[in-house]
Backbone as CSV, one residue per row, in Angstrom:
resi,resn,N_x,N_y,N_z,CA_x,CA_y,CA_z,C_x,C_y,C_z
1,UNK,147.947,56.955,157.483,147.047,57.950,156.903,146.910,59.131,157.867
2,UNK,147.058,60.520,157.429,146.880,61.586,158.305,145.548,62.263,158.570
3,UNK,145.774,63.354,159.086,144.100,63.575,159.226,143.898,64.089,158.091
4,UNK,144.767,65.033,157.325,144.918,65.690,156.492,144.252,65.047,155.312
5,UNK,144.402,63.630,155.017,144.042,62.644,154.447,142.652,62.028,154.224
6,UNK,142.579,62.149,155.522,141.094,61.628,155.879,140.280,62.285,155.649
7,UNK,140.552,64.166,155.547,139.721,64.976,155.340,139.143,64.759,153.754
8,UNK,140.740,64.638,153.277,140.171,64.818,151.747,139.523,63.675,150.952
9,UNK,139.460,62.602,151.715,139.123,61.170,151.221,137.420,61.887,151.470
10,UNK,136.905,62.356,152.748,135.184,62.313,153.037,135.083,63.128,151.783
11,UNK,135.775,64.564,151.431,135.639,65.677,150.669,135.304,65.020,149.030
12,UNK,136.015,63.812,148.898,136.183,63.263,147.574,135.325,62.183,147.941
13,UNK,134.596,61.656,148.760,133.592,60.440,148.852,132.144,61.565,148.937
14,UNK,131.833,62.461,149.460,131.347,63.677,149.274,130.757,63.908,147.240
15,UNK,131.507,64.574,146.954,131.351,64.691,145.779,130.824,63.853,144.687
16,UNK,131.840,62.463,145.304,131.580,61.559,144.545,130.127,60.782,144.211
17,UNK,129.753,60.731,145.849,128.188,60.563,146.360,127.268,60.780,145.802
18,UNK,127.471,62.432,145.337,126.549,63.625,144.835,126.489,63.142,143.335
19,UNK,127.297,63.021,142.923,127.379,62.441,141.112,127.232,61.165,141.009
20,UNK,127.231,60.356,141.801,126.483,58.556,142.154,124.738,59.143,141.953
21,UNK,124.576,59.785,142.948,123.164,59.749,142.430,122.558,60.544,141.586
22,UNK,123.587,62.019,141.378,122.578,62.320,139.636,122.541,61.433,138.478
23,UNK,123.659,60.645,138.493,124.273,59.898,137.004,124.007,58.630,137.044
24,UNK,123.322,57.993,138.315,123.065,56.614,138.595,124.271,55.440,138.489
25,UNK,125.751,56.313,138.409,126.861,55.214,138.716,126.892,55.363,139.799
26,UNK,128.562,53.981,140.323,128.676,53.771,141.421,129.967,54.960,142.302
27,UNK,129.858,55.846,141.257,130.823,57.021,142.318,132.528,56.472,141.813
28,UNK,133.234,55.315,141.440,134.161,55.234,141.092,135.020,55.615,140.117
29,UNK,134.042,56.548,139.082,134.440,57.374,138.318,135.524,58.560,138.340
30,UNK,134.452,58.866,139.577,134.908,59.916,140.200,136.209,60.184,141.133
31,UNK,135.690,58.757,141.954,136.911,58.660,143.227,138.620,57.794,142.365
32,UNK,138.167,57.288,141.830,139.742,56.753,140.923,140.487,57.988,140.488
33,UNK,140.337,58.626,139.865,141.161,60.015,139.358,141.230,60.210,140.594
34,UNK,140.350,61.144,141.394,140.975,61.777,142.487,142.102,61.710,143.664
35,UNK,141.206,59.875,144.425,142.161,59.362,145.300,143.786,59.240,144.619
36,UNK,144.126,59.044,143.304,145.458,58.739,142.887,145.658,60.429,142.491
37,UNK,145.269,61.233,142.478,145.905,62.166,142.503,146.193,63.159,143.702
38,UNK,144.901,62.982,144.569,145.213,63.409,146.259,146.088,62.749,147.326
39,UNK,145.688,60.876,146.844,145.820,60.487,148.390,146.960,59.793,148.386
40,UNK,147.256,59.212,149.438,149.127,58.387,148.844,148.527,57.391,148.885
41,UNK,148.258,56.937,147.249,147.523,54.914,146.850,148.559,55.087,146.062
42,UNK,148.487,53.423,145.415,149.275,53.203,144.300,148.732,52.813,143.027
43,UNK,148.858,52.799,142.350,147.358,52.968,141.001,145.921,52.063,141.081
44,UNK,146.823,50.850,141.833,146.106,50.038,141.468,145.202,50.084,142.680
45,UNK,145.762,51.052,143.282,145.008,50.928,144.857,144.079,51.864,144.445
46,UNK,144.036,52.989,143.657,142.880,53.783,143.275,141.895,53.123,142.196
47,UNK,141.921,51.810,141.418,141.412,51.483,140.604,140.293,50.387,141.903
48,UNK,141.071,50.305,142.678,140.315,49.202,143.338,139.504,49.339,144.978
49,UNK,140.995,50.414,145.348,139.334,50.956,146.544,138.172,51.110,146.715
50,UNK,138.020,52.285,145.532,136.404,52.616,145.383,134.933,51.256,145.603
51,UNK,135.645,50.412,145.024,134.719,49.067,144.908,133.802,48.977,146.211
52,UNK,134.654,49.241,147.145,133.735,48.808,148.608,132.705,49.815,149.238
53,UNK,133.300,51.060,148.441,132.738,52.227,148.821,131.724,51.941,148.205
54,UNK,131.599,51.885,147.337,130.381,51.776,145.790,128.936,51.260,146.362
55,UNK,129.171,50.034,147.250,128.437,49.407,148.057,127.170,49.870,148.591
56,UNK,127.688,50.741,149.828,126.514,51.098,150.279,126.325,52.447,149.762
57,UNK,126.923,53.160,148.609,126.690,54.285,148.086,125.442,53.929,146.896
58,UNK,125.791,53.554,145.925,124.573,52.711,145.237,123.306,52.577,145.847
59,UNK,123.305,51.780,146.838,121.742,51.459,147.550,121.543,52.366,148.290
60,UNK,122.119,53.444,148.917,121.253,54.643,148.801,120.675,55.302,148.052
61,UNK,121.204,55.642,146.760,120.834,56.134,145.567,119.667,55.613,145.291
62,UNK,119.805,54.200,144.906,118.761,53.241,144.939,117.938,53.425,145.656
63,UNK,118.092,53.795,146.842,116.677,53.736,147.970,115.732,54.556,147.511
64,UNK,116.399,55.909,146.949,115.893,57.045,146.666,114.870,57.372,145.332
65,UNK,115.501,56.472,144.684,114.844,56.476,143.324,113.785,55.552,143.169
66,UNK,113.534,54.699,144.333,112.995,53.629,144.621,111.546,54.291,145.085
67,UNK,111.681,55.220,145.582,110.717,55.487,146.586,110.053,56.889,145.703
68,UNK,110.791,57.162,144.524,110.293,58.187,143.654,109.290,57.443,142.717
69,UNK,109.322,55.900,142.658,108.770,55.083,141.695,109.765,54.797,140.410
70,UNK,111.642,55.126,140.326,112.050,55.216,138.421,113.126,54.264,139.149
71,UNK,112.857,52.992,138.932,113.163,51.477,139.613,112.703,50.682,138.493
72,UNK,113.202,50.414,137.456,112.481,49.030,136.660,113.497,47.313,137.357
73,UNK,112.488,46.996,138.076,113.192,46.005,138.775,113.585,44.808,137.781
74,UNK,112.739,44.371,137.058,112.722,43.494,136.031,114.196,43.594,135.191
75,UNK,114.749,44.742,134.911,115.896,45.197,134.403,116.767,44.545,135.459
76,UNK,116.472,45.265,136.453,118.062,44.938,137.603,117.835,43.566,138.022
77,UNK,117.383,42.852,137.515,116.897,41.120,138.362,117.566,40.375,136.962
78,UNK,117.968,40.936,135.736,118.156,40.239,134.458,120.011,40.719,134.476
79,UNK,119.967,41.714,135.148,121.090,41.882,134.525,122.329,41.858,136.019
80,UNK,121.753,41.454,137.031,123.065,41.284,137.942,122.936,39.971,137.852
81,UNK,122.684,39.105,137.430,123.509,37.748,137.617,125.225,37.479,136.722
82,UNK,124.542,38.151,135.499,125.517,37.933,134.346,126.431,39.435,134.823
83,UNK,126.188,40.179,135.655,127.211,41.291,135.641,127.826,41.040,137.025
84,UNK,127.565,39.728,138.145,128.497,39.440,138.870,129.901,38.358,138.138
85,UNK,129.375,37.936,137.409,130.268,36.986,136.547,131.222,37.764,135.934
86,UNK,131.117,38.880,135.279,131.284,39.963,134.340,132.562,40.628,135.180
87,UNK,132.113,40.764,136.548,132.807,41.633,137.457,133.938,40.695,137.990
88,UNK,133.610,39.503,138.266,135.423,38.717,138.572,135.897,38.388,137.257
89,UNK,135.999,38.585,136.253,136.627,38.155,135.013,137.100,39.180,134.819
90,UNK,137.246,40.950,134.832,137.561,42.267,135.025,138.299,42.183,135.954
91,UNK,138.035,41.860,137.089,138.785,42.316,138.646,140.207,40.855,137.958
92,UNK,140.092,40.053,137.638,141.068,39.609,137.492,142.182,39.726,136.821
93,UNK,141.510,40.015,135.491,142.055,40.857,134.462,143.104,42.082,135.006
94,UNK,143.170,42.456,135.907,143.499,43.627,136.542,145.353,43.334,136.854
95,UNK,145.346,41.577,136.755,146.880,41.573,137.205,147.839,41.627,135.607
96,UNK,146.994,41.433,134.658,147.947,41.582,133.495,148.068,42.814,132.575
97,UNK,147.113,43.759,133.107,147.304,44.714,132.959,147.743,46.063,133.135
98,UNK,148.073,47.086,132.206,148.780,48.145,133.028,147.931,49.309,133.583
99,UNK,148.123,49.511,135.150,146.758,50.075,135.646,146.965,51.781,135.174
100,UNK,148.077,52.177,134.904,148.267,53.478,133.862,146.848,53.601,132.813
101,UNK,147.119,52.564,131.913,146.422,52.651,130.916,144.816,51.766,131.313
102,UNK,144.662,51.188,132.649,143.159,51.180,133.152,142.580,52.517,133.141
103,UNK,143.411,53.312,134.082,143.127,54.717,134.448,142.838,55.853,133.166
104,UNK,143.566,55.242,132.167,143.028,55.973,130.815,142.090,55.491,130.064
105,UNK,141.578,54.542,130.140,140.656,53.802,129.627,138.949,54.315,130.338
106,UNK,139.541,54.665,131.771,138.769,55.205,132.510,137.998,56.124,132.424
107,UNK,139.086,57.186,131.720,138.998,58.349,131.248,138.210,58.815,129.932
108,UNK,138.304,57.988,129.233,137.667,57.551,128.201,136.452,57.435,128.119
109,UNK,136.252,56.408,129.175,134.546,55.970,129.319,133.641,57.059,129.488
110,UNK,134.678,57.844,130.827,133.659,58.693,131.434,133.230,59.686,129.874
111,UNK,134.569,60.665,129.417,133.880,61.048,127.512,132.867,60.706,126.969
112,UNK,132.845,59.073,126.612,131.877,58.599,126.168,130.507,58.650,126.693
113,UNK,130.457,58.690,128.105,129.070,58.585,128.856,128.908,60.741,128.746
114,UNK,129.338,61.083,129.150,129.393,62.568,129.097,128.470,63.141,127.408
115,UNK,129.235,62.496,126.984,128.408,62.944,125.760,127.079,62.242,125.016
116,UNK,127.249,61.103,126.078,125.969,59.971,125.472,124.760,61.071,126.476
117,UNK,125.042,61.700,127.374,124.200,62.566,128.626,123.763,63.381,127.753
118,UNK,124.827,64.516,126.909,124.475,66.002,126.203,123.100,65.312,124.985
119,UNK,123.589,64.458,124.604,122.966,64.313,123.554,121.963,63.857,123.821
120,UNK,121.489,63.285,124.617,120.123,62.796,124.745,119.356,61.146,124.108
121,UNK,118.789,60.323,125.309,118.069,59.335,124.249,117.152,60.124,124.161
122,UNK,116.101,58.456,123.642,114.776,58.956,122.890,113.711,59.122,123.691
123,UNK,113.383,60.110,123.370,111.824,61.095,124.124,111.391,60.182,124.233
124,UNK,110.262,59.818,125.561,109.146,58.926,125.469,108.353,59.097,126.763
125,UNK,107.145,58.972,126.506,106.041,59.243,127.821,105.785,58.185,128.450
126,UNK,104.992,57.801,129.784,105.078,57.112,130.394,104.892,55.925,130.094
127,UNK,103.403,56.272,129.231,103.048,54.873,128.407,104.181,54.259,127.311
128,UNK,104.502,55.144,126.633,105.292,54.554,125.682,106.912,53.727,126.078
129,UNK,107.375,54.487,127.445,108.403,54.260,128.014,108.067,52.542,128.557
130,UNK,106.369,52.576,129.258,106.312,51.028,129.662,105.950,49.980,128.882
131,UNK,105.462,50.673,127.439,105.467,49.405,126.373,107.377,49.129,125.956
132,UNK,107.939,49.997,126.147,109.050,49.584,125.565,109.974,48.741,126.549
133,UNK,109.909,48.807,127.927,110.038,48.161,129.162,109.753,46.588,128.930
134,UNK,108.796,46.564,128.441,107.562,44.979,128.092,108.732,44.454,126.785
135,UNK,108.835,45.480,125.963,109.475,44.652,124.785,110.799,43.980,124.541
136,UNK,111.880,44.738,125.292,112.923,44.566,126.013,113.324,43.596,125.859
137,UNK,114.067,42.820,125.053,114.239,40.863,125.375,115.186,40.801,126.662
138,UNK,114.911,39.644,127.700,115.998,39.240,128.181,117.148,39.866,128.426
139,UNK,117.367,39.069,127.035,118.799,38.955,126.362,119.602,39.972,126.382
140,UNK,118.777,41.275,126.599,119.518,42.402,126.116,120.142,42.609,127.348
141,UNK,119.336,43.076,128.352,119.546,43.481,129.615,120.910,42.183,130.196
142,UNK,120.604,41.098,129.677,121.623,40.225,130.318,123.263,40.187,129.845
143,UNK,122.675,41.327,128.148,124.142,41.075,127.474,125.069,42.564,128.120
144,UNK,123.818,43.534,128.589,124.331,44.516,129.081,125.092,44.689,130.344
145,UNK,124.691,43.802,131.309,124.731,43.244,132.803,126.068,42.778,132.898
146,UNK,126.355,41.835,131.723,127.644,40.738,131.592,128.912,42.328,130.883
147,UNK,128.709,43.268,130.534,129.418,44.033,129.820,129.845,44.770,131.148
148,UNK,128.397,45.374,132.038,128.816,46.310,132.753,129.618,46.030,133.985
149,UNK,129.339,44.815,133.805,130.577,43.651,134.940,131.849,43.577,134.884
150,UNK,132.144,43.648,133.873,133.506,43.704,133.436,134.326,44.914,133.338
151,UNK,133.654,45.903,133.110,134.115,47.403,133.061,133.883,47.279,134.738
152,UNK,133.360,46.876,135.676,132.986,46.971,137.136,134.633,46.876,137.423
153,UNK,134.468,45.147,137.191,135.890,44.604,137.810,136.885,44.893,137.027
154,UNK,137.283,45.559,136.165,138.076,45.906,135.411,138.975,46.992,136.041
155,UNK,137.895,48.038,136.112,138.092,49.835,136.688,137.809,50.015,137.532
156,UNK,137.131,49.466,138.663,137.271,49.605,139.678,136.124,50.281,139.810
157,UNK,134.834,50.479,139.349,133.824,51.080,139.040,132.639,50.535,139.170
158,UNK,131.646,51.164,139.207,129.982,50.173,139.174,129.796,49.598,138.420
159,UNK,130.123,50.432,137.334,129.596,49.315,135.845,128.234,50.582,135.272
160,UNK,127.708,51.626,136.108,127.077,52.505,135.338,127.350,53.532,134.221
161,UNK,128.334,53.251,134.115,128.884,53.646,132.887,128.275,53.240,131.754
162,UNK,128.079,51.799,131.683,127.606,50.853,130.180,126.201,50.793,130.680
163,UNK,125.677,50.697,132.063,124.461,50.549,132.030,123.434,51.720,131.607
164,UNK,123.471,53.145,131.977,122.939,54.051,131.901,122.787,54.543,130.394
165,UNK,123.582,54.736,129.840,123.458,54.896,128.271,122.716,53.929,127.361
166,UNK,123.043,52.425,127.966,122.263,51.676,127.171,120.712,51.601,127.408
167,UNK,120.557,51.765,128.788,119.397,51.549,129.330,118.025,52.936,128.982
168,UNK,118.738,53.654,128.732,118.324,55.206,128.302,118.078,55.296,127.084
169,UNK,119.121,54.611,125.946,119.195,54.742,124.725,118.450,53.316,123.923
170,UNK,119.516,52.251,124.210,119.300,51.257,123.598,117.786,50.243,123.962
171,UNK,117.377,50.825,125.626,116.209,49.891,125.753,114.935,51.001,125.843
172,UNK,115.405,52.398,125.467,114.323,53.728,125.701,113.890,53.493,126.740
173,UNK,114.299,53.442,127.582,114.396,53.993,129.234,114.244,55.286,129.640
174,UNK,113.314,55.573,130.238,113.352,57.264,130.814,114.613,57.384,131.349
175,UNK,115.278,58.923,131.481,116.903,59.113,132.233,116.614,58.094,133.675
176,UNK,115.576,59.080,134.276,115.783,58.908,135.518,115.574,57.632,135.922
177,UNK,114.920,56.723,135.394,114.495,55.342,135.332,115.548,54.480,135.528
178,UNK,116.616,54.968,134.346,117.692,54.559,133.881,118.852,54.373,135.292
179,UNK,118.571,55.535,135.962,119.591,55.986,136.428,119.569,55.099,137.974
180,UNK,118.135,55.002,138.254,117.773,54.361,139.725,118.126,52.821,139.039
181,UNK,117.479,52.015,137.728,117.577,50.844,137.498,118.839,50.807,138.031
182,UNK,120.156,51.627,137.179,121.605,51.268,137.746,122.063,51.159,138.514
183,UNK,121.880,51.910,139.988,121.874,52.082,140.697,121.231,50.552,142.021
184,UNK,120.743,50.546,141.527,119.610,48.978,141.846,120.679,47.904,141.644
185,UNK,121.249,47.699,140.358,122.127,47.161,139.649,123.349,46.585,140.472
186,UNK,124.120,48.160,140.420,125.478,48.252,140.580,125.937,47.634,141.966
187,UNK,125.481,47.315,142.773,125.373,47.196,144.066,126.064,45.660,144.564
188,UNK,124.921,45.217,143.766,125.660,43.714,143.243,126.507,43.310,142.703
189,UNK,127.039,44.205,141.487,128.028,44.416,140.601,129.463,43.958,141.423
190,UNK,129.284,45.139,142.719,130.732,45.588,143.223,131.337,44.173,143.866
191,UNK,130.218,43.432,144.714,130.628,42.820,145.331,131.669,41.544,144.759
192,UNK,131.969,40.966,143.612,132.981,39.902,143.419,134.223,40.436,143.167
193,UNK,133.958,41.698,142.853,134.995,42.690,142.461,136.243,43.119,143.763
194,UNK,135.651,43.401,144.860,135.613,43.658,145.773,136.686,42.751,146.300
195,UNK,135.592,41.567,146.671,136.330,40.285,147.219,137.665,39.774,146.440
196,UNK,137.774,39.665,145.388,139.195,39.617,144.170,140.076,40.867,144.313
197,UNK,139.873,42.010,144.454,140.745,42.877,144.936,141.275,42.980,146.160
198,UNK,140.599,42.762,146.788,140.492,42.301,148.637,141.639,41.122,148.525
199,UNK,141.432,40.617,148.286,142.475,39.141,148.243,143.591,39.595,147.742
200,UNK,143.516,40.187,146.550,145.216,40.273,145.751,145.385,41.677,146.516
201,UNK,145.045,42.081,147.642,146.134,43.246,148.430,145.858,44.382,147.847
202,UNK,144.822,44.690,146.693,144.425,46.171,145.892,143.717,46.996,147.085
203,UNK,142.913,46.972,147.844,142.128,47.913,148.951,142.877,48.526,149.950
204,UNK,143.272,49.910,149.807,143.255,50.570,151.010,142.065,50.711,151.974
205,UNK,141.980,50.154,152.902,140.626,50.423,153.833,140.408,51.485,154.115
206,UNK,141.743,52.049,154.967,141.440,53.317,155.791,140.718,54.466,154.596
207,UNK,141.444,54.627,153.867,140.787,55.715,152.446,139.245,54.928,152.181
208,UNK,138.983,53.515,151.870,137.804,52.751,152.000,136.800,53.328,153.115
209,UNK,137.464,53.609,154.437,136.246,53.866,155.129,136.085,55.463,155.322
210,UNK,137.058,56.194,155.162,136.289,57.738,155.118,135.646,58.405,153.799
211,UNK,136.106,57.484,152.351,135.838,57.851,151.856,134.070,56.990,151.771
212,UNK,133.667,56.572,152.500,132.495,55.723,152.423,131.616,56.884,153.205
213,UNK,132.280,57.861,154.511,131.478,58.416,155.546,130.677,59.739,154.465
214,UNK,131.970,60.353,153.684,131.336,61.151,152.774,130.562,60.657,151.608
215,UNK,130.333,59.723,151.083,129.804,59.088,149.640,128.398,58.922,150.296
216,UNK,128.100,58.347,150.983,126.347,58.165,151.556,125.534,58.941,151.543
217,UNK,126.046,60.028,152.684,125.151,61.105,152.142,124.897,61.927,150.538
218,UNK,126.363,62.114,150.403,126.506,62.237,149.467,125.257,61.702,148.003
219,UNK,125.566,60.354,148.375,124.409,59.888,147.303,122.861,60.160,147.382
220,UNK,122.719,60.172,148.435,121.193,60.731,149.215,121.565,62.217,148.353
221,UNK,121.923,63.302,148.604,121.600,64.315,147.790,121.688,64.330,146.507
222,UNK,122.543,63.707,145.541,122.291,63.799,144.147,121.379,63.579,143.765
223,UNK,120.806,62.045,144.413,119.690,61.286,144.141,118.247,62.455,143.777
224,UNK,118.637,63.316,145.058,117.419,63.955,145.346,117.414,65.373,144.243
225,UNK,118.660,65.944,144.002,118.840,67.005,142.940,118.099,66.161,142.085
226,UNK,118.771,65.133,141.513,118.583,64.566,139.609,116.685,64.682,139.711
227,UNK,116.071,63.607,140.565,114.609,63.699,140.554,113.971,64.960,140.478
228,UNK,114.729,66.055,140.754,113.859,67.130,141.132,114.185,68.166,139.941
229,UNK,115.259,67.819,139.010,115.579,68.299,137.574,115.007,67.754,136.390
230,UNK,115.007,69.385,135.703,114.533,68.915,134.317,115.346,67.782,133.669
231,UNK,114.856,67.084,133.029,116.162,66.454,131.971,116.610,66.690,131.529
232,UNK,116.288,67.653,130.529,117.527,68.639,129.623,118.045,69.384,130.217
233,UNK,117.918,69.710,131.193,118.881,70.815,131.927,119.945,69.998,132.889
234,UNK,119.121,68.569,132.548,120.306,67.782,134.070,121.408,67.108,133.128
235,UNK,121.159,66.778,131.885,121.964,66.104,130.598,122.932,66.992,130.331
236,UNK,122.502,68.503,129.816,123.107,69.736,129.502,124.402,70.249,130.774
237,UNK,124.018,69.986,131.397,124.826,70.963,132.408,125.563,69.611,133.351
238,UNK,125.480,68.843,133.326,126.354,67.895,133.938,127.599,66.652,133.227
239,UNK,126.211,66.681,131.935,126.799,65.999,130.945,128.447,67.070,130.329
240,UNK,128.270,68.226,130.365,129.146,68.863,130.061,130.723,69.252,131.008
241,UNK,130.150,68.805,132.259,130.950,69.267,133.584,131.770,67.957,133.202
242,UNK,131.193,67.226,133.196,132.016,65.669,133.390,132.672,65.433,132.149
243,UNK,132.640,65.525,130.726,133.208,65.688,129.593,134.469,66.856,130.070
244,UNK,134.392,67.755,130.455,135.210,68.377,130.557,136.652,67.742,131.343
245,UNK,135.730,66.854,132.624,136.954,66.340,133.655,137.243,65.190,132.924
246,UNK,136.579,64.601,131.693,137.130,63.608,131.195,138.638,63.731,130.283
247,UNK,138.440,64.793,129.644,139.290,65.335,128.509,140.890,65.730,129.587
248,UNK,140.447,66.977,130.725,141.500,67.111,130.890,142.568,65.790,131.857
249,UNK,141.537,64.563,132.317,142.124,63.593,132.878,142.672,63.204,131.898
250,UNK,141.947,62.183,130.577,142.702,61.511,130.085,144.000,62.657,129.357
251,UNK,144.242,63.752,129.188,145.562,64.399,128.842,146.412,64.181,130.004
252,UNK,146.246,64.255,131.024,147.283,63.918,132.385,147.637,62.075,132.575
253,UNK,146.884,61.325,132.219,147.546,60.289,131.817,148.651,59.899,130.770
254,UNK,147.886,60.741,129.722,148.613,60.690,128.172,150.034,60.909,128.551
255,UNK,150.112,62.096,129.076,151.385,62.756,129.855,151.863,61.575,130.235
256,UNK,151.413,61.093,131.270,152.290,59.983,132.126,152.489,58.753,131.344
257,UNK,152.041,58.366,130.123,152.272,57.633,129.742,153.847,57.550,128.560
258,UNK,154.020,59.374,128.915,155.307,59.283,127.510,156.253,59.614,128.540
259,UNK,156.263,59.539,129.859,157.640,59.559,130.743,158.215,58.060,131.341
């Protein structure tokens, strides 16, 4: 690895950081496209690096949102058991599949979450946000946990992808609530993921550890933008940035997929 390398790994753990904590994922969104298009990995090495990074990028985020009070712990205590399970059944999954079409699948998600952002869940005030917190079964949070596990170990990702939309939408979760719960979450997520990629030879470290020096802080400032934004202006204007990098990624796969 050169220095040249190293620069652009902090530059892209950096960024990535910054959008870990507005969006309450684990930053692997971000760093999968990039590292395979900057750094010299091999697909599967960009689907699976990020994982370790994710780590202590998350629980910063987490720290942050923690200490703002938009933490529903009860959520993140239901749903990482079934989303560590979630996450080695994905990470395994990973050898019969083609990591081309992980990476587009990838691409995909992020679309889907991009526009689940523009559009908005459902309005709700504090009170109404914590009766709906109370009503919540279980079940839900656990069926969500076991989903976002699998997209974890799958893509090489937190798993805030499936958590944030649902948690926003499907359990009327405030954003920001949403975004620290995941964050809380994801943390746990990474780790079986991690260890199964780790083993089958997927982790570049060296890219693993600079891209970790930039992602920390990194997450410490998003964290601190998203809290300090309107919601509609943080849905509107980010939700749109990232739809955009979704569209023109998944066309650069598409590409690679007809050569």
């Amino acid at each position: 690895m050169t220095i040249a390398d190293a620069i652009i790994a902090i530059a892209i753990g950096v960024g990535a950081g910054i959008l870990s904590g507005i969006f309450g994922v684990g930053g692997g969104i971000v760093m999968t496209p990039a590292i395979d298009a900057f750094l010299p990995v091999t697909s599967i090495q960009a689907i699976a690096t990020p994982l370790p990074v994710i780590f202590p990028t998350s629980i910063t985020g987490a720290y942050t949102y923690a200490k703002a009070g938009q933490v529903d712990r009860r959520a993140a205590w239901w749903m990482a058991p079934t989303g560590l399970i979630g996450s080695v059944l994905g990470a395994l999954a990973t050898q019969w599949i083609d990591p081309t079409l992980l990476l587009l699948v990838t691409a995909m998600l992020l679309g889907w979450q991009s526009v689940g952002i523009i559009r908005g869940g459902r309005a709700a005030d504090d009170a109404d946000a914590e009766t709906a917190r109370r009503d919540v079964p279980r079940g839900t949070y656990v069926a969500i946990g076991f989903a976002a596990g699998v997209v974890s170990g799958l893509l090489g990702i937190g798993g805030g992808l499936i958590m944030v939309p649902l948690l926003a939408g499907w359990c009327a979760m405030p954003l920001k609530r949403a975004l620290g719960t995941s964050l809380l979450t994801i943390w746990a997520l990474v780790i079986p993921g991690t260890i199964v990629h780790a083993w089958l030879g997927h982790i570049d470290w060296w890219v693993a550890l600079f891209l970790t020096i930039g992602a920390v802080p990194g997450a410490r400032v998003g964290a601190i933008i998203a809290l300090g934004a309107r919601e509609r202006t943080l849905r509107t204007v980010v939700g749109s940035g990232m739809l955009v990098i979704a569209v023109l990624y998944a066309a650069a796969q598409l590409v690679q997929l007809t050569h």
